[in-house]
C-alpha positions in Angstrom: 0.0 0.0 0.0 1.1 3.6 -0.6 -0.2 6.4 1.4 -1.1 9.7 -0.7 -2.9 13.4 0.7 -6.2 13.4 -0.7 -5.4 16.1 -2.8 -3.1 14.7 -4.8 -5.2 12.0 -5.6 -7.8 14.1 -6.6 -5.6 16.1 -8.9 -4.5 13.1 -10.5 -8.3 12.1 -11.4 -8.6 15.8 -13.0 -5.8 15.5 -14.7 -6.5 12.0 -16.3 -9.7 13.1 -16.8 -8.7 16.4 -18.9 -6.1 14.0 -21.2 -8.7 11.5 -21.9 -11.3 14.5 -22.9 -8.5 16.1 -24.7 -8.0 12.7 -26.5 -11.4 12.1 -27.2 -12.1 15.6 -28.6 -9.2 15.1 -31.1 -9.8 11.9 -32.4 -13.7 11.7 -32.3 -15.4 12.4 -35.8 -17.2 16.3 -35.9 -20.3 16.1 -37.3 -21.1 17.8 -40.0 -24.3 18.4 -42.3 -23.7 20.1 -45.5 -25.9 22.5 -47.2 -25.9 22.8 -50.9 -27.8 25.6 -52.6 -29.8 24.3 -55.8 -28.0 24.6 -59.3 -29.0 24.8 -62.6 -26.8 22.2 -63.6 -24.0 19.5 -62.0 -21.4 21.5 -64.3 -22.0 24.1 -62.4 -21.2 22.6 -59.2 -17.9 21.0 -60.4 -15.5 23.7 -59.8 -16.9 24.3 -56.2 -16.6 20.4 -55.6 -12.8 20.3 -56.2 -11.8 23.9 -55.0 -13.4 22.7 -51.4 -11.7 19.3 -51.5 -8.1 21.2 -52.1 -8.0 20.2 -55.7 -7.5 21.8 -59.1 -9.3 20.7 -62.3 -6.4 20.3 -64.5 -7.4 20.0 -68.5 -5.1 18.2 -71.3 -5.3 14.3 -69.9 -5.7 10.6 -71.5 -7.5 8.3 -69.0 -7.5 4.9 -70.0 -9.7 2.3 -68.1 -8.4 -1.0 -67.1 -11.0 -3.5 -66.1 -10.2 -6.5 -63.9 -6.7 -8.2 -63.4 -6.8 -9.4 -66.9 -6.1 -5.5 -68.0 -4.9 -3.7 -65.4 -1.9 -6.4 -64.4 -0.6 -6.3 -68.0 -0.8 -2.6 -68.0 1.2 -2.6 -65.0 4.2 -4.6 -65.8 4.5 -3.4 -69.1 4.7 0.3 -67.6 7.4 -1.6 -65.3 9.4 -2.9 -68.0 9.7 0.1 -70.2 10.1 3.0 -67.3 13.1 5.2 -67.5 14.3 6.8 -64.6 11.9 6.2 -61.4 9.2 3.8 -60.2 7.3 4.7 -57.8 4.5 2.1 -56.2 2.0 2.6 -53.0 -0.5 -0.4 -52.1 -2.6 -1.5 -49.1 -2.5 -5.6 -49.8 0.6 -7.2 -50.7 0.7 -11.2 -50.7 3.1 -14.3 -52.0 2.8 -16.3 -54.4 1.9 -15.9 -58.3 1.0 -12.8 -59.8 2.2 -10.9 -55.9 6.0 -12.3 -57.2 5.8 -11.6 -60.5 5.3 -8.5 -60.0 7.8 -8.0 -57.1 10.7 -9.7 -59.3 9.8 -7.2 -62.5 10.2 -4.2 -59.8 13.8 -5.6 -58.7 14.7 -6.3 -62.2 14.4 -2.7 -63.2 16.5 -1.9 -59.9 19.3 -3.8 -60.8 19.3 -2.1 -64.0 20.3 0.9 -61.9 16.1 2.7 -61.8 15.2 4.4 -59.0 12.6 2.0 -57.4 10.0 3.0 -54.5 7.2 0.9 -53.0 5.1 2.0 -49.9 2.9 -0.9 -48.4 0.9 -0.8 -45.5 2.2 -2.6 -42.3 -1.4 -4.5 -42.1 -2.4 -4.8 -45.5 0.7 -6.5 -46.4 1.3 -8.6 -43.7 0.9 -11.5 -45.9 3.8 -10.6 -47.4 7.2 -12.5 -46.7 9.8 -11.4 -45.5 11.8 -13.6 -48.3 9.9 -11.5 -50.7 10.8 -7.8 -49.6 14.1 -8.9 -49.0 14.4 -10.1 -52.4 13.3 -6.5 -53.7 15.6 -4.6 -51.3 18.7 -6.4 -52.3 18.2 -5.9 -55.9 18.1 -1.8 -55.2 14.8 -1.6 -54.1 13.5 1.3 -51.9 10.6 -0.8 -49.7 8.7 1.0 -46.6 6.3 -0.3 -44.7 3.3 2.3 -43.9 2.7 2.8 -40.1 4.9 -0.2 -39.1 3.6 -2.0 -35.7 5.9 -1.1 -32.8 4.8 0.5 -29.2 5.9 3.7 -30.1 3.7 4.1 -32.7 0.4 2.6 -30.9 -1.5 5.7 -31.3 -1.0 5.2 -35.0 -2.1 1.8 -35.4 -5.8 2.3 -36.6 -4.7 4.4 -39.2 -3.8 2.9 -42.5 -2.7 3.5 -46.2 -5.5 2.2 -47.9 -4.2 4.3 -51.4 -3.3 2.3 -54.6 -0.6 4.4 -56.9 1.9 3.8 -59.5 3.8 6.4 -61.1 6.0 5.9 -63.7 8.9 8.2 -64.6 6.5 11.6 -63.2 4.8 10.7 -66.7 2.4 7.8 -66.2 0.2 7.4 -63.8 -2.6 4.8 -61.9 -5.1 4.9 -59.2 -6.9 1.9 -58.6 -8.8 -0.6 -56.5 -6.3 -3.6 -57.3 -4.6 -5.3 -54.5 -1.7 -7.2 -55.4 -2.9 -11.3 -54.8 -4.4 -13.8 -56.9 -7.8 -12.3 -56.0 -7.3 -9.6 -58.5 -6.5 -11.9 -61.3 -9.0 -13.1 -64.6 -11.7 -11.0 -65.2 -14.2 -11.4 -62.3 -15.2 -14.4 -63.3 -16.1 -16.1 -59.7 -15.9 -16.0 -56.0 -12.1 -16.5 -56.3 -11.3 -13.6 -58.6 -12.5 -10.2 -57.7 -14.3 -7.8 -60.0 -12.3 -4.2 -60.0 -11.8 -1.1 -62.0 -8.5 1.3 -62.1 -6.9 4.0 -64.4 -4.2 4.8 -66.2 -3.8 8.7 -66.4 -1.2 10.8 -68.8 -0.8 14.2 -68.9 -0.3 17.6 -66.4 -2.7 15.3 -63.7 0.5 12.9 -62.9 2.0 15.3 -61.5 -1.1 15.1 -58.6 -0.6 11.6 -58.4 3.0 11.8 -58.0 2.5 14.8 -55.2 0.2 12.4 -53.3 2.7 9.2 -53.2 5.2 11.7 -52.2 2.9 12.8 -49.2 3.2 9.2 -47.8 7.0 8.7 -48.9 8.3 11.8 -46.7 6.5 10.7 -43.6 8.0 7.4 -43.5 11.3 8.5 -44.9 12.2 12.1 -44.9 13.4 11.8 -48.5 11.8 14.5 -50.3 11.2 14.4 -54.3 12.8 17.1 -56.3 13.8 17.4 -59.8 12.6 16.9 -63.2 12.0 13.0 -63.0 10.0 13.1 -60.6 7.8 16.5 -61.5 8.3 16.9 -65.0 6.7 19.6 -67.1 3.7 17.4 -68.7 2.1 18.9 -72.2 -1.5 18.2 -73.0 -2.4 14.9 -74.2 -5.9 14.2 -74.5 -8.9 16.1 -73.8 -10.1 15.2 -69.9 -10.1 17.2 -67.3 -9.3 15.7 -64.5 -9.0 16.2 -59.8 -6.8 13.9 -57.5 -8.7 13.8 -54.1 -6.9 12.6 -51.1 -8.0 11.4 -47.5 -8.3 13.7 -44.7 -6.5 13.4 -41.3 -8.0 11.4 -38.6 -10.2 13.4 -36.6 -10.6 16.1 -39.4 -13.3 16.9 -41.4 -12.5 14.4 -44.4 -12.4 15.9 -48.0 -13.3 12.6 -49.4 -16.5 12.8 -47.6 -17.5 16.4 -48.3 -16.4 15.5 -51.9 -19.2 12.8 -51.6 -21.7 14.4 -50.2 -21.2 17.5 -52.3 -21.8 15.2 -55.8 -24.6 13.8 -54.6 -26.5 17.0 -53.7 -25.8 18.5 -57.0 -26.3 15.7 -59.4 -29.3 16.4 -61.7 -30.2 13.1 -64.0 -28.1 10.2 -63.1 -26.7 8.8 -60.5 -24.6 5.5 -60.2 -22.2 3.8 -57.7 -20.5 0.8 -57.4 -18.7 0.4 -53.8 -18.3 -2.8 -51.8 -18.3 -1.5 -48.5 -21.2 1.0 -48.5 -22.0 2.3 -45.3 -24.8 5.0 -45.3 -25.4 7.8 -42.7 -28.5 9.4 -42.3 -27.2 12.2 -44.0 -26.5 10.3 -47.1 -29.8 8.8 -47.1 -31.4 12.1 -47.4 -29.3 13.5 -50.1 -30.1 10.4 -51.8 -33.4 10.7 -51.6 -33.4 14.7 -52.5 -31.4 13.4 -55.5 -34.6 11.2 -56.5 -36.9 14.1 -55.9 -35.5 16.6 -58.1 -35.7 13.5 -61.3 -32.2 11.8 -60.5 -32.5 8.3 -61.1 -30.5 7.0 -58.4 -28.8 3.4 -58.8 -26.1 1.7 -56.6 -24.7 -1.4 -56.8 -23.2 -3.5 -53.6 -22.3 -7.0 -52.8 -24.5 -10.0 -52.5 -23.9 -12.9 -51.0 -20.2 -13.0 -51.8 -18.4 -10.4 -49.6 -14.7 -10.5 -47.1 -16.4 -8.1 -44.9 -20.1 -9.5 -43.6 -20.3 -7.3 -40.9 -19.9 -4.2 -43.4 -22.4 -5.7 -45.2 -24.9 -5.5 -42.0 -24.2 -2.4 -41.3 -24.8 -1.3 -44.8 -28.2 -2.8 -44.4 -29.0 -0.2 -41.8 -30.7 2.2 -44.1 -31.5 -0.4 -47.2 -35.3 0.2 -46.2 -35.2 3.8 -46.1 -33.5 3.8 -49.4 -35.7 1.7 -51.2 -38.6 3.8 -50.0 -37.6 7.2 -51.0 -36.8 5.6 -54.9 -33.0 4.9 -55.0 -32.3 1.3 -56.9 -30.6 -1.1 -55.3 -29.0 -4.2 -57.3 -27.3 -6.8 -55.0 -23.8 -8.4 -57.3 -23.8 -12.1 -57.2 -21.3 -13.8 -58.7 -18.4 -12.6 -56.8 -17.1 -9.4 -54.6 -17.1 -6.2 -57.1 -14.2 -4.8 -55.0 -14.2 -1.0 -57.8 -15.1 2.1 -56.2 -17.0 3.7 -59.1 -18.9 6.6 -59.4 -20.8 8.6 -62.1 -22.5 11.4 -61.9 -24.7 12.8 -65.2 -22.5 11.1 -67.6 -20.1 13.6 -67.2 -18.0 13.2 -64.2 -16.6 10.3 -62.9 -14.8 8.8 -59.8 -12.6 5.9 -59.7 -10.0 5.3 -56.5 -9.7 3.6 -53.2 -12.2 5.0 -51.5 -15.1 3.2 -49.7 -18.3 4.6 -48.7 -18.0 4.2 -44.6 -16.3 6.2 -42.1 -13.2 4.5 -42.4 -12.4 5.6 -45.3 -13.7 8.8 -44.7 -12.3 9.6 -41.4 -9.3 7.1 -40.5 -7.9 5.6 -43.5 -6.0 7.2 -46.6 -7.4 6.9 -49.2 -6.7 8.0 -52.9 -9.0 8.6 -55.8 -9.1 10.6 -59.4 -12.3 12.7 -60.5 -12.8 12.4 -64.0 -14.5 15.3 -66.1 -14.8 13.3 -69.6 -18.7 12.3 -71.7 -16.6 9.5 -73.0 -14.9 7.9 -69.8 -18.2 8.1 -68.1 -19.9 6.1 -70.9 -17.0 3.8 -70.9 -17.5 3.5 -66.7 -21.6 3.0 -67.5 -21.5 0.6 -70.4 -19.2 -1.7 -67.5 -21.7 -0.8 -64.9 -25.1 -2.0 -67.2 -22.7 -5.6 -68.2 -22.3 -5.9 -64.0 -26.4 -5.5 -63.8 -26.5 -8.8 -65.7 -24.6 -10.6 -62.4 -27.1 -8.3 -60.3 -30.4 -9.2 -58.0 -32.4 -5.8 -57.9 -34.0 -5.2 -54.4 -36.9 -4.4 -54.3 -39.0 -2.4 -51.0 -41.9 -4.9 -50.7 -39.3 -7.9 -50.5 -36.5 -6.5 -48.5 -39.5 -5.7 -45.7 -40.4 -9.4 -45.8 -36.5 -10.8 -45.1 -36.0 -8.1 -43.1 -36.9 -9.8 -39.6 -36.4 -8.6 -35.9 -33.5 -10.9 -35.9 -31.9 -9.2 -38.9 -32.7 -6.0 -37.4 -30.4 -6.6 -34.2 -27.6 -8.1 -36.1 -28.0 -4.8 -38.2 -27.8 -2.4 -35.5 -25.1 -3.7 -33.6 -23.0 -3.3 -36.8 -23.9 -0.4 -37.5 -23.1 0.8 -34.1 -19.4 0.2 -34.9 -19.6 1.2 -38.2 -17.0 4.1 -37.2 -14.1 1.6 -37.4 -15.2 -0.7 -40.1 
């Protein structure tokens, strides 16, 4: 036993008390609830969406999509074999085996060749990594980091993780994408075993984003800043999209991704489509959804169905699937495997393709990465993949969802939803 004055002790409750306040004020999530005035048009609203998400719309752009493993692995090793000067790579899953050392090996062969060769995976992410494996790249000349590593001193940094996927390729060529690197991501969607997913390859002045947003994540974990022409080279026009690079938001913050979100969906005018596997509506959402439908948008998203990594995001998604059925927004439930792209298009005009989910992780604790697209043709490229997925799609419909939707359900439901900040 030790003997302390009572007043001590009391000042040591105070004082505990004030730090755990002062921690909880910093790290819980503001709320927020956005007010959009009406516009004339979604064209209108684009200049406001980026300029309050800290972006610039940047003309003079190609944006090529890339479907599935079957086109976006080929794309990415053949940008590996013929880069220059400097690779630069940032992913959230990293595993062994197959296509995950295939890759690796064409990264340390350019390495040896004497290329300046980067890769930032997450701690978590890539756990299923081996060591065998990043050893193997860091040998041949290799530059590999691990994002947040887990050690005590960086507890308080655990949660948050590098959920971005980037390649950049001599400052010149760039991707963002959904694409992990594991066998998952291979063929073309095709069954429960191989995942459906969309990227991007971008050219012109917009690489220059991607390459500033890899370079965020690179000085924090290293201190080695990017300067010079081959890494920011002066990019001339190529193509005719305009195009934003959106980024996540610090933990605690009031997320850009989210206001980015929110803002597209109050302002969209005729169509409105989404493909995300980890949707994760708050109330808010709901409602600008359902303004959406009042004003003549025709609403439709697209989530998992039976085949999903994540059930309990899929119970907490169902939170609000009645609500949204009943104010008109579509819901089509994907069967035949996880659609893992985070898609959406807004009036066939702009279009978002990235990392980012639609739940509070992503908008609050993870960061994310993503590319706004302002191009007719892209967007009809994005919907002509969207109406092939309805064909693998269950629509839901109010009067049946009700039926399923038991007490039972209900609970399970809730008590996701409940910890739906951290999912």
């Amino acid at each position: 036993m030790i003997e302390i004055p009572i007043w001590l002790l009391v000042v040591l409750i105070v004082l505990i008390g004030l730090l755990a306040l002062m921690l909880w004020t910093n790290l819980r999530e503001r709320n927020f609830k956005i007010h959009v005035p009406d516009v004339d048009s979604f064209e209108e609203a684009l200049p406001s969406i980026a300029g309050m998400t800290t972006a610039q719309i940047i003309p003079g752009n190609s944006a090529d999509i890339l479907q599935n493993g079957d086109e976006f692995f080929p794309a990415l090793l053949e940008s590996i074999r013929t880069a220059r000067e400097t690779i630069h790579f940032e992913t959230y899953v990293w595993w062994d085996g197959g296509i995950c050392d295939e890759v690796a090996e064409a990264f340390a062969a350019r390495a040896r060749e004497g290329l300046e060769v980067r890769i930032m995976i997450d701690a978590i992410g890539a756990q299923k990594m081996g060591k065998d494996l990043r050893q193997m790249m860091t040998d041949a000349g290799c530059k590999v980091v691990r994002y947040h590593p887990i050690r005590l001193i960086d507890i308080g940094r655990l949660n948050k993780r590098t959920h971005r996927k980037l390649a950049i390729f001599d400052g010149e060529v760039g991707y963002v994408f959904g694409h992990g690197i594991s066998r998952l991501w291979l063929g073309h969607g095709q069954d429960k075993d191989h995942w459906r997913d969309t990227g991007v390859r971008l050219r012109g002045p917009i690489v220059n984003g991607v390459q500033s947003v890899f370079a965020q994540h690179w000085i924090e974990e290293t201190g080695e800043v990017l300067i010079g022409q081959k890494y920011f080279p002066h990019l001339d026009p190529v193509g005719d999209c305009q195009a934003h690079i959106l980024w996540g938001a610090p933990l605690g913050g009031v997320s850009d991704l989210e206001l980015m979100v929110k803002m597209a969906l109050a302002t969209a005018q005729k169509e409105l489509i989404i493909q995300n596997p980890y949707f994760i509506g708050d109330g808010e959402m709901v409602e600008l959804l359902g303004r959406a439908v009042q004003r003549g948008c025709e609403v439709k998203i697209m989530v998992p169905g039976s085949i999903t990594d994540s059930p309990i995001v899929s119970h907490a998604g169902h939170r609000h699937f009645e609500a949204l059925l009943e104010c008109g927004v579509r819901l089509f439930l994907y069967e035949r495997t996880l659609i893992h792209q985070k898609i959406m298009i807004i009036d066939g005009i702009w279009s978002h393709v990235g990392s980012t989910n639609l739940d509070d992780r992503s908008f609050d604790i993870n960061e994310e990465a993503g590319v706004g697209i302002i191009d007719a043709k892209v967007a009809s490229r994005l919907k002509e993949a969207f109406e092939e997925d309805l064909k693998s799609c269950k629509e839901l419909k109010a009067k049946e969802w009700k039926q399923k939707y038991t007490f039972g359900h209900r609970v399970v439901d809730l008590a996701c939803y409940l910890i739906s900040g951290q999912l």
